[in-house]
C-alpha positions in Angstrom: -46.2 -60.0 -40.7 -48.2 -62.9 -42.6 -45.3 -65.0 -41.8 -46.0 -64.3 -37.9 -49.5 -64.9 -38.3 -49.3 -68.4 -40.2 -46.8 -70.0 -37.4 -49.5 -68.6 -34.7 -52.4 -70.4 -36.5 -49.8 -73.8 -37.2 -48.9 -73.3 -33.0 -52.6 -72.7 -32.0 -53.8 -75.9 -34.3 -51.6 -77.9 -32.6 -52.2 -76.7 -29.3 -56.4 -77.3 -29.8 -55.1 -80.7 -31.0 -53.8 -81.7 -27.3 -55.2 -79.4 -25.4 -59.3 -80.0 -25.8 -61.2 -77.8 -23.6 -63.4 -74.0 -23.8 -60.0 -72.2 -22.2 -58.0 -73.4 -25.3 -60.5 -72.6 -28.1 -60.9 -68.8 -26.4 -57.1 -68.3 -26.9 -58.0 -69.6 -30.7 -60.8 -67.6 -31.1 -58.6 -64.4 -29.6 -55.8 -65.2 -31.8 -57.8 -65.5 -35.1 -59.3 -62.0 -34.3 -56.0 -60.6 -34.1 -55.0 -61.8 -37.8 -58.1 -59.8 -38.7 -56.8 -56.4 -36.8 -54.8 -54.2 -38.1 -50.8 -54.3 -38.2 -50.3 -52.1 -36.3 -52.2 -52.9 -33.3 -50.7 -56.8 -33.4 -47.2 -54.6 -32.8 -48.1 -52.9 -30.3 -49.5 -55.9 -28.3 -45.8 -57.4 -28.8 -43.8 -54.2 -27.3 -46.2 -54.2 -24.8 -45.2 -58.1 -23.9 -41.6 -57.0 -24.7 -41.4 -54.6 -22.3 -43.2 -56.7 -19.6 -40.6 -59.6 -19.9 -37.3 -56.8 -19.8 -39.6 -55.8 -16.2 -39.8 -59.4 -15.1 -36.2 -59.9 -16.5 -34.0 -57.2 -15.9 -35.9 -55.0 -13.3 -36.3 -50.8 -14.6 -33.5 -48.4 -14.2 -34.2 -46.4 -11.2 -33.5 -42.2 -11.3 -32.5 -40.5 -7.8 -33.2 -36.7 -6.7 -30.7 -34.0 -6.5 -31.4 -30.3 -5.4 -28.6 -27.9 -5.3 -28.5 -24.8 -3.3 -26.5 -22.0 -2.9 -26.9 -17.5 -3.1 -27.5 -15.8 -6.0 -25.1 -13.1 -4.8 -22.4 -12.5 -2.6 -20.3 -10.1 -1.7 -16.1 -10.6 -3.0 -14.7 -12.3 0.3 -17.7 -13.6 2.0 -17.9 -17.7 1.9 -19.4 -19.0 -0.7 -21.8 -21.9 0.9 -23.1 -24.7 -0.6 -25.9 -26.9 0.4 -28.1 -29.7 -1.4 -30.2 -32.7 -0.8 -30.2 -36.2 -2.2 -31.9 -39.5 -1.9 -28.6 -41.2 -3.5 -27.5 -44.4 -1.9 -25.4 -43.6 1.7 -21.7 -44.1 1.0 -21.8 -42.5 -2.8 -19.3 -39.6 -3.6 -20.4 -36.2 -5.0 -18.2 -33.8 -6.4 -19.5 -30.2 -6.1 -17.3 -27.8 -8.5 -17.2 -24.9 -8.6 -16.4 -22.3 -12.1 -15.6 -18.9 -13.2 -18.3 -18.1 -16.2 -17.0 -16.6 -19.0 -16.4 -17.3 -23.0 -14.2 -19.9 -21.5 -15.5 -21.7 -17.9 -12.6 -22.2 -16.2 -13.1 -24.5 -13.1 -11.4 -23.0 -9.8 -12.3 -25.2 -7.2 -13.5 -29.2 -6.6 -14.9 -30.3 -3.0 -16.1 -33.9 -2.6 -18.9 -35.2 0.1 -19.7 -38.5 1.0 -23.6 -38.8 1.4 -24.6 -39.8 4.5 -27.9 -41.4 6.1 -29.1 -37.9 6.4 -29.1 -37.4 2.5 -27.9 -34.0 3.3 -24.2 -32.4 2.3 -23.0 -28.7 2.3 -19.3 -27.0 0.9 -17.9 -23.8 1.5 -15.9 -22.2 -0.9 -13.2 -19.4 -0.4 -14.0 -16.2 -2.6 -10.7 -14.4 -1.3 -9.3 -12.8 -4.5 -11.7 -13.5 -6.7 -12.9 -11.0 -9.2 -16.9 -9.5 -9.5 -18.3 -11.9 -12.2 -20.6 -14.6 -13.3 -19.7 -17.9 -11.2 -21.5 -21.1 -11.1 -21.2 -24.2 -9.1 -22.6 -28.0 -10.9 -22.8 -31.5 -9.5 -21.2 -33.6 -12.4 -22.7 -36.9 -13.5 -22.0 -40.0 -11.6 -21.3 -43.0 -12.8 -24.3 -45.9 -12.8 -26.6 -43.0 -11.7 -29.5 -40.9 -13.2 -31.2 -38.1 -11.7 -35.1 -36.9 -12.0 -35.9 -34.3 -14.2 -36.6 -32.0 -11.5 -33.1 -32.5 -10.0 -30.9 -29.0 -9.7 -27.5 -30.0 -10.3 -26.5 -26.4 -11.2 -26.2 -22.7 -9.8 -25.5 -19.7 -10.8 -23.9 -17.2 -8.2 -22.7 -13.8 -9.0 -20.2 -12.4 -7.2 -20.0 -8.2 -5.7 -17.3 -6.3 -5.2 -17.6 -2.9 -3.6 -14.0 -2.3 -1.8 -14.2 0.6 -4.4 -16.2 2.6 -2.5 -13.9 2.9 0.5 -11.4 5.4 0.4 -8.8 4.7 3.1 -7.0 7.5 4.4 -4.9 5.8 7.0 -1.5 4.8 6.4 -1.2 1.0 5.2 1.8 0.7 7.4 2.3 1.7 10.7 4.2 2.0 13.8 3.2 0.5 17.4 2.6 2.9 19.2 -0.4 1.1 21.3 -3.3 1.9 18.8 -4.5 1.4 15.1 -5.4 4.1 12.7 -8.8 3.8 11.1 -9.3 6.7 8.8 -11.2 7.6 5.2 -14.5 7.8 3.7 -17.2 5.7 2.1 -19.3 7.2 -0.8 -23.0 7.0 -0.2 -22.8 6.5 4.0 -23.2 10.4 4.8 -24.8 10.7 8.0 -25.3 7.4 9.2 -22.7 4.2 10.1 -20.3 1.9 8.7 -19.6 -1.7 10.6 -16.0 -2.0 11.0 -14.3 -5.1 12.5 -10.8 -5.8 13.0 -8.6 -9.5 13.4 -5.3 -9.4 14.8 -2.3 -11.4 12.9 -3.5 -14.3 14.7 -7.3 -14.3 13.3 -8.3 -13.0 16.6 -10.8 -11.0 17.2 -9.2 -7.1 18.1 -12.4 -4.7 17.5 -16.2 -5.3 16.9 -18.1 -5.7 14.7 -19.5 -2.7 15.7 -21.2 0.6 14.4 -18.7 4.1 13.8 -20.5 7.0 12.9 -19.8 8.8 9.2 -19.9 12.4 9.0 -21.8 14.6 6.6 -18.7 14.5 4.3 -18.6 10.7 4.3 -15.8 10.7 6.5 -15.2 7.9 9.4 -12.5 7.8 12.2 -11.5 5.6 15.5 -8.9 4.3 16.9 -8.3 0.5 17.6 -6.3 -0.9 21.1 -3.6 -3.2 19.8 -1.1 -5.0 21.4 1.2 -5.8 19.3 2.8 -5.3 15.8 1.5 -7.5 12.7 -1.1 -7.8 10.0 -4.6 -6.6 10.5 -7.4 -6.5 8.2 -10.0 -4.4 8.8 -13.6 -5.7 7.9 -16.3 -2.6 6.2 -20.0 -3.6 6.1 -23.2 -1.5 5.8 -27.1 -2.2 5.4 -26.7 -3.2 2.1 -23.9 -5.9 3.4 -20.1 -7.0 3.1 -17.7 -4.0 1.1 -14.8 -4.8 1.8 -11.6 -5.3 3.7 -8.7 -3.2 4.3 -5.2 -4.9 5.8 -2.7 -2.8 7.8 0.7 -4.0 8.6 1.8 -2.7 12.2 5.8 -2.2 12.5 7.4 -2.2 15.7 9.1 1.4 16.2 12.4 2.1 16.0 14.6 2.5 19.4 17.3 4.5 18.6 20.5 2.5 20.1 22.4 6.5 20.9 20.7 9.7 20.8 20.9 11.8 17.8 23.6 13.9 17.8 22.6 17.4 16.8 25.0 19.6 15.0 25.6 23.2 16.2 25.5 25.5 13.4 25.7 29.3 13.7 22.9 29.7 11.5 19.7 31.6 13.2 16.2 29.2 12.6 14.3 30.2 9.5 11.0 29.8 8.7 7.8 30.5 6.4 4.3 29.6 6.6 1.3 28.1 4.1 -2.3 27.0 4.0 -2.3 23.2 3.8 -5.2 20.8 3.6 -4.8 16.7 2.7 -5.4 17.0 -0.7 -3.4 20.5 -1.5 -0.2 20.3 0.9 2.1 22.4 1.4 5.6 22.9 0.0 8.5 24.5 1.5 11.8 24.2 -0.1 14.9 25.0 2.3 18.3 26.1 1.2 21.0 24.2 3.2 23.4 26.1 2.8 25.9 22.9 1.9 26.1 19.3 3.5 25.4 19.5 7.1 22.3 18.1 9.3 18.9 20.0 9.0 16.1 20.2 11.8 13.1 20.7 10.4 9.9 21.0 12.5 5.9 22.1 12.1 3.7 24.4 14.2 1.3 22.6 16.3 -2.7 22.6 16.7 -3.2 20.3 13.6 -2.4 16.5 13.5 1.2 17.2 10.9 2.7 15.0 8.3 6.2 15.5 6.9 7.1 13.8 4.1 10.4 14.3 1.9 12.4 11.7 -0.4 15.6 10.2 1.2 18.7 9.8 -0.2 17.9 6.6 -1.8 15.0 7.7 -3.6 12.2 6.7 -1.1 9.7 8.6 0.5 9.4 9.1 3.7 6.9 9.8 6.0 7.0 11.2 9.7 3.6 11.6 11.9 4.1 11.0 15.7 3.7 13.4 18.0 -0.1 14.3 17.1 -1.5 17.5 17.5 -0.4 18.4 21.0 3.4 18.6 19.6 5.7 20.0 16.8 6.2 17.4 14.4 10.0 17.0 14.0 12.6 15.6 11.5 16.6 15.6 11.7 18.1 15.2 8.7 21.8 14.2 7.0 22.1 15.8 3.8 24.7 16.5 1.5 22.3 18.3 -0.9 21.6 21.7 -1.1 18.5 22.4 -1.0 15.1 20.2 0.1 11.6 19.8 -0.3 9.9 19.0 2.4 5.7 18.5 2.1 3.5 18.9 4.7 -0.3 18.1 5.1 -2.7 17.5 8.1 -3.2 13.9 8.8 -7.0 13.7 8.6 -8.9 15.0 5.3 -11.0 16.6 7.6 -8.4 19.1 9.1 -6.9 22.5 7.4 -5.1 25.1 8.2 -1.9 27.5 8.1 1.6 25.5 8.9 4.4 27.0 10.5 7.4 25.2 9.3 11.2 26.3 11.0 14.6 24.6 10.3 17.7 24.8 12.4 20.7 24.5 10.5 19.5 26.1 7.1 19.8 29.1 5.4 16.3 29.5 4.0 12.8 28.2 4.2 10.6 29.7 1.8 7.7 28.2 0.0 7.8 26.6 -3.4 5.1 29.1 -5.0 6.1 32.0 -2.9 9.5 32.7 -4.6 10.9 35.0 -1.6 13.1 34.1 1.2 11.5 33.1 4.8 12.8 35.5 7.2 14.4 35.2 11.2 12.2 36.2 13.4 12.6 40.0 14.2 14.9 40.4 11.2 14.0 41.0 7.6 15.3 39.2 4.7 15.6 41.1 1.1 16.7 39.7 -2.3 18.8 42.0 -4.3 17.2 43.2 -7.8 19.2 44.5 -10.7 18.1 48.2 -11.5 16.1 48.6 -14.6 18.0 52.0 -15.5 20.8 51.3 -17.2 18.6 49.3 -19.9 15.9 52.4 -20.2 19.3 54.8 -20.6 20.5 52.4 -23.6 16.6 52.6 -25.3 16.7 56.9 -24.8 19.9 57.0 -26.3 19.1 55.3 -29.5 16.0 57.1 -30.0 17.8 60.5 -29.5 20.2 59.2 -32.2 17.7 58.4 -34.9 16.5 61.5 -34.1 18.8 63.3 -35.2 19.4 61.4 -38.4 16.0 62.3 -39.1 15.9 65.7 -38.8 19.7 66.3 -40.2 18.0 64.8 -43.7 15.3 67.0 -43.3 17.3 70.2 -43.3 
């Protein structure tokens, strides 16, 4: 520092020397005080000048504004959108990215914007399959650029999923018959509504959104006009927002290219009944009698299902003639004997089923353990007699009897 001082004093001598006037002996004057202050203060005064000629020089760095926006929550399908604000140049490039949280972040998705004069940009991201969980979405750094420290360049979403709550009743695939099947239940919607909306295979708007009334047992039904076979997903949302969605795949229905041919059989139609509900069906198990073809049909009153496993280990389901008709099934077997179940269609509906075959020998439930009878006739199962094995027990105790009481005498 002394060194400093002495080739100011040499610098300012030779200055006075050429330079004779009050301004010049000021500077002097100025410059001697400063070898009297302390160290510290003289370095200060030459950052100070530093910094003033990097200013003049170079120009300062300048910082830019980014703010981030997007939910905290969402629901598991619902778009995830997200906007933000920036006075960045026009013209710059902004990645938005978005990640699954976790012990490891794994990034799923990367949109890029181009700012425009508006300094406005917004994303959507597809949450279709995603799992409920901690997400977040960032801004990366950009090259060349700095941002304010009041910038958001990052947030957190989390992400719902409720399609748990839905229990749907309805079979997943059906046949065209003009109308789609909305059945089941939602936990926690007693006595009030659930917004249902369906899109065709197309994305096309089929039904709603609109309200359908839940019962006291949390049960929902309607039926949808279609027009045509295909996927349709079927959209659940209440107060509290998005559940879930449900998809359906409507088959077209058979035609049969001949009528079925039905086999004459000199065997009288056989029945038995039992109480069936959707949860507990009912189980009838009926004797063939040997290979041959089977029609089997239900009592109507009650929506019916059949359902029995087919020769190639599938099951099979039959439901269309509703509750005005007999639900009916024609069968080639070359087993002897099937089980057939049967249940109402809606969890709402019970009751005793009435189920005949023509062509069998038997029908009798799987519990019941006796023999379904013809109408008008009655149908016995032969017992052996328990007396010849009581005979057999008297005799030997007559025998040691009379061991006994020979020994005695």
């Amino acid at each position: 520092m002394g060194k400093v001082l002495r080739m100011q004093h040499k610098f300012l001598s030779n200055w006075c020397r050429f330079h004779p006037d009050d301004n010049t002996h000021a500077f002097r004057r100025d410059l001697l005080m400063d070898q009297k202050r302390p160290a510290s203060h003289t370095l200060a005064r030459i950052a100070l000048v530093a910094l003033l000629c990097l200013a003049l020089c170079g120009g300062v760095a300048q910082a830019y504004e980014l703010i981030l926006k997007a939910p905290s929550q969402i629901q598991r399908g619902m778009p995830l959108v997200v906007n933000g604000t920036s006075n960045l140049p026009p013209g710059i490039s902004v990645d938005i990215v978005l990640y699954k949280s976790g012990h490891v972040t794994e990034e799923l998705a990367r949109k890029t914007v181009t700012l425009q004069a508006n300094s406005e940009f917004s994303v959507v991201f597809d949450t279709t399959g995603f799992t409920k969980g901690v997400y977040k979405v960032e801004v990366p750094a950009i090259s060349g650029y700095s941002y304010l420290g009041d910038s958001v360049t990052l947030r957190v979403i989390e992400i719902i999923d409720r399609s748990d709550e839905i229990v749907f009743s309805a079979f997943s695939s059906q046949e065209m018959d003009g109308t789609l099947d909305i059945d089941g239940s939602i936990s926690g919607l007693a006595n009030s509504g659930v917004q249902i909306g369906v899109t065709g295979p197309g994305g096309e708007a089929v039904f709603g959104p609109a309200y359908v009334t839940v019962k006291s047992d949390s049960s929902f039904s309607t039926e949808v006009p279609i027009k045509g076979p295909g996927q349709y997903n079927i959209s659940f949302t209440d107060a509290k927002g998005y559940i879930g969605t449900i998809m359906v795949t409507v088959r077209e229905k058979p035609v049969a290219t001949t009528p079925p041919t039905i086999v004459p059989t000199t065997n009288p139609i056989v029945s038995a009944s039992a109480f069936a509900t959707r949860d507990k069906p009912a189980t009838f198990v009926v004797t063939t009698g040997g290979p041959g073809t089977i029609r089997a049909f239900t009592s109507s009153g009650i929506d019916w299902v059949i359902e029995y496993t087919d020769t190639d280990g599938k099951t099979v389901k039959v439901n269309e003639k509703g509750s005005v008709g007999n639900e009916e099934i024609l069968i080639d077997t070359t087993e002897d004997v099937l089980v057939l179940t049967v249940y109402p269609y809606s969890y709402a509906a019970e009751g005793d089923v009435l189920l005949s075959a023509d062509g069998a020998a038997k029908v009798e439930t799987s519990d019941s353990g006796t023999a379904a009878t013809t109408p008008g006739t009655t149908s016995t199962e032969e017992q052996s007699s328990p007396l010849p094995a009581i005979g057999v027990v008297a005799a030997v105790i007559a025998v040691v009897a009379l061991v006994v009481i020979r020994r005695n005498w």
